[in-house]
C-alpha positions as CSV (number, residue, x, y, z in Angstrom):
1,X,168.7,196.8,7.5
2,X,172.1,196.5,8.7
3,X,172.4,196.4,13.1
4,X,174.0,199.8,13.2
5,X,174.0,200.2,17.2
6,X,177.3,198.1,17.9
7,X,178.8,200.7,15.7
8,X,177.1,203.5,17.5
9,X,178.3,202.6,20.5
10,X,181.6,201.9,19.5
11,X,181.7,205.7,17.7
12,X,180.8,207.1,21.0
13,X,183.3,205.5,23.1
14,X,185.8,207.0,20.3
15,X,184.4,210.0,20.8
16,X,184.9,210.2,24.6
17,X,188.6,209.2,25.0
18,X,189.1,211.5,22.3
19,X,187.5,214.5,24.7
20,X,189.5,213.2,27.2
21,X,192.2,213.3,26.1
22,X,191.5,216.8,24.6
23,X,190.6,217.7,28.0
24,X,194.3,216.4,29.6
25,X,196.2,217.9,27.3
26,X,194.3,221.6,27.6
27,X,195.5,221.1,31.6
28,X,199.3,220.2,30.9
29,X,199.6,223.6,28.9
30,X,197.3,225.5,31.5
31,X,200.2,223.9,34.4
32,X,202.9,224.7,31.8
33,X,201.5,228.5,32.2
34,X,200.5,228.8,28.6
35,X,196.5,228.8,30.1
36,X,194.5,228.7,33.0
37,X,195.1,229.7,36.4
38,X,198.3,230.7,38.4
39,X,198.4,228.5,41.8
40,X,198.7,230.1,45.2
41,X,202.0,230.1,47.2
42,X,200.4,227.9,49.7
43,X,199.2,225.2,46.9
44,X,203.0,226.1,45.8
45,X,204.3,225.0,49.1
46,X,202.3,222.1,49.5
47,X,202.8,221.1,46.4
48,X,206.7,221.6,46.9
49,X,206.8,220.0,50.3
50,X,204.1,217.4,50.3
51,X,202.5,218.6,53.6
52,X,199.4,219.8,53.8
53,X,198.6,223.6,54.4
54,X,197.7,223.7,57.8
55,X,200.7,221.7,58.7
56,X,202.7,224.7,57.2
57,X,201.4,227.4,58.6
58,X,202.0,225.8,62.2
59,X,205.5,225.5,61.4
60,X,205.9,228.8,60.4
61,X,203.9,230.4,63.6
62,X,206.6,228.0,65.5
63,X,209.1,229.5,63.6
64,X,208.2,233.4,64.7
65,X,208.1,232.6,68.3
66,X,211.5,230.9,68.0
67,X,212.6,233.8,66.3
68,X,210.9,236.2,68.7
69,X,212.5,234.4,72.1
70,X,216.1,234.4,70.9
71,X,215.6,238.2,70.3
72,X,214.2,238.5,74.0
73,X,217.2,236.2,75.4
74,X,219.7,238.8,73.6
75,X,218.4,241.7,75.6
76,X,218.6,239.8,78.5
77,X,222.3,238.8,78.0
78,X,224.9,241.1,79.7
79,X,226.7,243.1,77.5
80,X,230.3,242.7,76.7
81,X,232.8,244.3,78.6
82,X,234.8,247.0,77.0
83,X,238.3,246.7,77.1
84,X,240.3,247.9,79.6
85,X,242.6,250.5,79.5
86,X,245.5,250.1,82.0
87,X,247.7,252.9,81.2
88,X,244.9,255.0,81.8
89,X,245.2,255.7,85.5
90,X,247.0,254.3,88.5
91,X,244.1,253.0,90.6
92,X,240.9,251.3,89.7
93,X,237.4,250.8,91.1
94,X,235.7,247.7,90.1
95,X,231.5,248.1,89.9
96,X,228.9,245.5,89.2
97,X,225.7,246.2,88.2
98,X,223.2,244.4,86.2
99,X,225.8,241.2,86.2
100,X,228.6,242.9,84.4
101,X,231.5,243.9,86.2
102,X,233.6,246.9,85.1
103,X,237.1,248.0,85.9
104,X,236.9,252.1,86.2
105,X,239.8,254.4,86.0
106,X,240.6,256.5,88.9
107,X,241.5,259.8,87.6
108,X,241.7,261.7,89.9
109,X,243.0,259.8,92.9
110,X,243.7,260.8,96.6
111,X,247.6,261.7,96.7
112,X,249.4,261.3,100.1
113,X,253.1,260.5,101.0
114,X,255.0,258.4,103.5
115,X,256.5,261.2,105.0
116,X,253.0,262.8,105.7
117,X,251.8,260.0,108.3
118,X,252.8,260.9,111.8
119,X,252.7,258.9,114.7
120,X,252.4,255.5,113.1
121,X,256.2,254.4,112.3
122,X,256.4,251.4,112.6
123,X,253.4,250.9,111.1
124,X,254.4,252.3,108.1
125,X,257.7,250.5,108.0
126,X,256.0,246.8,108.2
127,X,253.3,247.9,105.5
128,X,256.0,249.4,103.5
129,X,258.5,246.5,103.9
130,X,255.7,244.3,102.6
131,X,254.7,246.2,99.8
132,X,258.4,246.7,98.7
133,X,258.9,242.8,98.9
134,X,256.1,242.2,96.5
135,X,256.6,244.7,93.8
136,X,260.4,243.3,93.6
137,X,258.7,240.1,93.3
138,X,259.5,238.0,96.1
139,X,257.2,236.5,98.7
140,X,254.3,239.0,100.3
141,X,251.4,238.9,102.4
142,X,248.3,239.9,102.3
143,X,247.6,242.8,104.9
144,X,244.8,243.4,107.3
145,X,244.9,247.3,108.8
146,X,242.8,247.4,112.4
147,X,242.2,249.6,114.8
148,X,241.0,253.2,115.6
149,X,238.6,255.0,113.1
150,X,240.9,257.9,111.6
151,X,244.2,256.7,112.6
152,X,245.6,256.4,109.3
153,X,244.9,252.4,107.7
154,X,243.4,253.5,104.3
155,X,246.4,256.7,104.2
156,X,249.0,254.2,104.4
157,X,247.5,252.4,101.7
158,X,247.2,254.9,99.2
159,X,250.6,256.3,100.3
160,X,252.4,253.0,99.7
161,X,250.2,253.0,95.8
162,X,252.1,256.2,95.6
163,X,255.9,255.4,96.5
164,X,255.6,252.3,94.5
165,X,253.6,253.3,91.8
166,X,256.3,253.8,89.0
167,X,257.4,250.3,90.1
168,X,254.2,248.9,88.2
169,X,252.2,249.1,91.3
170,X,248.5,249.3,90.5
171,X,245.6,249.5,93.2
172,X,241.6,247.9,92.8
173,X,239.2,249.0,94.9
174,X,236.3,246.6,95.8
175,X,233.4,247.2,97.7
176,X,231.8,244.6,100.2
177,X,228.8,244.5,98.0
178,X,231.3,243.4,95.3
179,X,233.4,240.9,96.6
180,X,231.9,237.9,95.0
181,X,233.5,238.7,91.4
182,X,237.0,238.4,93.2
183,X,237.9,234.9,91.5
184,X,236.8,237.2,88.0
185,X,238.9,240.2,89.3
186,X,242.1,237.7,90.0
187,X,241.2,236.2,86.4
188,X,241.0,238.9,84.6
189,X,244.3,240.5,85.7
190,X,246.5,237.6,86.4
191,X,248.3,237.6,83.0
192,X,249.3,241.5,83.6
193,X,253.0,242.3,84.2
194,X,252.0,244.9,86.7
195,X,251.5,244.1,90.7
196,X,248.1,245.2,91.8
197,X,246.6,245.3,95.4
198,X,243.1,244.6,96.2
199,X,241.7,247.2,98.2
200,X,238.9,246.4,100.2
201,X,238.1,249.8,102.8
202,X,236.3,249.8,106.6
203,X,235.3,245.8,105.9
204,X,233.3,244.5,108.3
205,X,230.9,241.7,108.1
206,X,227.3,240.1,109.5
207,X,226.8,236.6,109.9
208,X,226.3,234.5,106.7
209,X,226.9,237.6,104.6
210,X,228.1,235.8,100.6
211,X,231.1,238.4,100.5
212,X,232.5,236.5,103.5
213,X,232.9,233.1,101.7
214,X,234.3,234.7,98.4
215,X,237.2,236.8,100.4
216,X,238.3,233.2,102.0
217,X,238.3,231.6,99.4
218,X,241.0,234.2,97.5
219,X,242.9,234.6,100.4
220,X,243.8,231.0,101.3
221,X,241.1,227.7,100.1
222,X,240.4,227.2,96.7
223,X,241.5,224.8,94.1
224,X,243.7,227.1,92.4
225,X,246.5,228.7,93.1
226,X,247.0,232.0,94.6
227,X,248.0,234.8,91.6
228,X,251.3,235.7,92.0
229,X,251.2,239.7,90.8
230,X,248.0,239.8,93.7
231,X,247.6,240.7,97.2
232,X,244.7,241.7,99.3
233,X,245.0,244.8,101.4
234,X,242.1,245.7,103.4
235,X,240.7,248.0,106.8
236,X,238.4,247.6,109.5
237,X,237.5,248.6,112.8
238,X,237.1,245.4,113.9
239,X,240.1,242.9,114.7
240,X,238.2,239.8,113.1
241,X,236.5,241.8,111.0
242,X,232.8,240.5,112.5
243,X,231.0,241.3,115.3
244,X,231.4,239.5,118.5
245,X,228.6,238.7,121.0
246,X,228.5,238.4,124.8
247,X,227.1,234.8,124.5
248,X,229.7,233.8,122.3
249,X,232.0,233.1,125.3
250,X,229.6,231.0,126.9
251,X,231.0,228.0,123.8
252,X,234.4,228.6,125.5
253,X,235.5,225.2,127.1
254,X,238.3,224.5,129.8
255,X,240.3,221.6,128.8
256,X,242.7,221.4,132.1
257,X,244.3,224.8,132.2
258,X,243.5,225.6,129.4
259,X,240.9,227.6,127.6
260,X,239.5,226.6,123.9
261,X,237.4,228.5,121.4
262,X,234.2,227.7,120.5
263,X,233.0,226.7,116.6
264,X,231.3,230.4,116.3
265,X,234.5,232.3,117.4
266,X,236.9,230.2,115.4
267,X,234.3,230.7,112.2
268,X,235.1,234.2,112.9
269,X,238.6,234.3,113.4
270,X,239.8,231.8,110.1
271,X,239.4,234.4,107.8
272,X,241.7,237.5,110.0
273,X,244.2,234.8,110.4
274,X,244.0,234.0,106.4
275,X,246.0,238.0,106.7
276,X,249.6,237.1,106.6
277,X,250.3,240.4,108.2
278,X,248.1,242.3,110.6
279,X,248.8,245.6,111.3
280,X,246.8,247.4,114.5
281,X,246.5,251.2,114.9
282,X,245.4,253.1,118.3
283,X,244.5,256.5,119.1
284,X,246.9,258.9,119.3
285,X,247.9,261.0,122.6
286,X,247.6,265.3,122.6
287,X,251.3,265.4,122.2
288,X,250.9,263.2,118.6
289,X,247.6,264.9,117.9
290,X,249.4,268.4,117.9
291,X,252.6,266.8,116.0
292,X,250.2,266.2,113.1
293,X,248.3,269.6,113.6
294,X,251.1,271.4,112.7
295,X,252.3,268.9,110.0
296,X,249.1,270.0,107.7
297,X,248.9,273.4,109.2
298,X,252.3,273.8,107.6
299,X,251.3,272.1,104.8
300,X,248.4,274.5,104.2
301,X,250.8,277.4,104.4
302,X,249.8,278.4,107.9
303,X,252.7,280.6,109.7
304,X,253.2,280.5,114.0
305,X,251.9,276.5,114.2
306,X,252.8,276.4,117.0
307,X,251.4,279.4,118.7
308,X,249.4,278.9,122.1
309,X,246.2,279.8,120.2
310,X,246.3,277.3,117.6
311,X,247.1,274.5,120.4
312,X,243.9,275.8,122.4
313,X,241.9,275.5,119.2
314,X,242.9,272.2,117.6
315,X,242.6,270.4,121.6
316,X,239.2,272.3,121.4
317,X,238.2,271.0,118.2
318,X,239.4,267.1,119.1
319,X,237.4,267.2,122.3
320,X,234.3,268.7,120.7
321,X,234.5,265.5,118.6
322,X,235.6,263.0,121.3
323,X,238.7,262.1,119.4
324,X,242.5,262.5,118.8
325,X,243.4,261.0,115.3
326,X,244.3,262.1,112.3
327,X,241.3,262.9,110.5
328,X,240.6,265.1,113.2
329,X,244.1,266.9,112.7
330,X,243.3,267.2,109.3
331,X,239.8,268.3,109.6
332,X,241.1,270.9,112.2
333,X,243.9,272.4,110.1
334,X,242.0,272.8,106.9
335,X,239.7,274.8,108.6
336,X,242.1,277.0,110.6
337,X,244.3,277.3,107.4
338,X,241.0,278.5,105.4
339,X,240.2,280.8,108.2
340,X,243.6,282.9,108.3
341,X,244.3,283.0,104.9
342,X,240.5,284.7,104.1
343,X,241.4,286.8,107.4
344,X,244.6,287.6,105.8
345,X,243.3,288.7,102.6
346,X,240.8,291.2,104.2
């Protein structure tokens, strides 16, 4: 008989790369997507990007929180500033809040002339010399008003913005609580072609206060130069603008005949003297306090001003308050005027 294994073996080894093959070329048309099953889009991914699954998925959870904290960081980013609109009034307040500064319109502003302050001449004439100098654009100083409470500092102010106001005068106020954004304040309206005045009202300060440092360093100390369409006008009771202690003068030192400062008064007195022009203001005598009683009385419309009963009554009213000035005159004759025109009327 012939040995017919050899060959049977060597059929069935046939036979199996055959089925093999078979079986390769059924998976090539299942990948093709003629047959078989659709892969995932993570067996997609991997397959696409060689890393393994779980390698993808922590990228993508990275990803999301990226995504989710610069979303949190915009919130927390100031807005932007809306432009500002300069023909829009003639005196602005500047407010921060939340880290954003804004320039606000003033529309309806406190109005007063020249010619209504009494009994402060030559005060007016050395803040209005001043103020005339700089809106003609030559050399000005910055202005510190002291003295009296009601005696006319923030009226001369706001009577000057008047006069000189269709000369491209423009007024800022700034609070003490803002004074750090000067050096943004002097920034932002450096470029302009008008002349604007910092306003700063009844400043006063307490020892290592930040709104101190900042109102130096515009005045007269930093690196850059001073603006030239600028100047800081402020008020306040107080000559060097800080309180001053009884054991101040115990720093004092006699050197011969003569009598030197200590480091705590001279802290105190470098930013007063960084004012190029200090104006003071006193209390007026009952001859001035009248003058300006019947000022506003006849501004109010009030007839007989000068009638022995309005006297009594506005001397009455100052010493009820413990004060001649001319808030007092003005809080006197508003009343009085109110008073005789209702009593007119019936």
């Amino acid at each position: 008989m012939p040995n017919t294994a050899p060959e049977a073996r060597r059929t069935g080894a046939k036979a199996a790369v055959a089925a093999k093959a078979a079986t390769a070329g059924a998976a090539a048309k299942t990948g093709s997507g003629k047959a078989g099953v659709a892969k995932t889009p993570a067996a997609k991914a991997e397959a696409a990007s060689g890393l393994p699954t779980e390698a993808l998925a922590n990228l993508a959870r990275i990803a999301a929180a990226t995504e989710a904290l610069v979303e949190h960081l915009a919130r927390l980013a100031p807005p932007v500033a809306a432009p500002i609109d300069w023909t829009a009034a003639l005196a602005f307040r500047w407010r921060s809040h939340g880290g954003l500064g804004q320039m606000l319109p003033v529309t309806h502003r406190h109005r007063i002339r020249l010619a209504d302050l009494h009994g402060i001449d030559n005060q007016k004439k050395l803040v209005d010399q001043n103020t005339r100098q700089f809106v003609q654009g030559y050399p000005a100083n910055n202005v510190l008003l002291t003295g009296a409470r009601g005696t006319g500092k923030s009226s001369l102010v706001k009577a000057v913005l008047d006069k000189y106001a269709p000369k491209k005068l423009r007024l800022i106020e700034v609070d003490k609580q803002d004074l750090l954004d000067l050096p943004d304040i002097v920034q932002t309206i450096s470029a302009r072609p008008e002349r604007f005045i910092l306003y700063c009202d009844d400043l006063s300060f307490e020892a290592d206060e930040p709104g101190y440092k900042a109102l130096k360093t515009v005045l007269d100390g930093s690196i850059s130069a001073a603006s030239e369409n600028v100047l800081v006008y402020a008020t306040s009771n107080r000559r060097h603008l800080m309180p001053e202690f009884m054991n101040e003068n115990l720093e004092y030192r006699h050197v011969g005949d003569e009598i030197h400062p200590g480091e705590t008064s001279e802290e105190k007195i470098s930013l007063s003297e960084r004012f190029g022009l200090w104006v003071s203001f006193w209390s007026f005598s009952q001859d001035e306090y009248l003058a300006i009683v019947q000022h506003w009385l006849g501004h109010f419309g009030v007839q007989q001003i000068d009638a022995p009963e309005v006297r009594a009554a506005a001397l009455q009213w100052a010493l009820g308050r413990s004060s001649r000035s001319g808030r007092i005159a003005w809080h006197f004759a508003r009343d009085w005027a109110g008073r005789q025109h209702i009593r007119s009327r019936g």
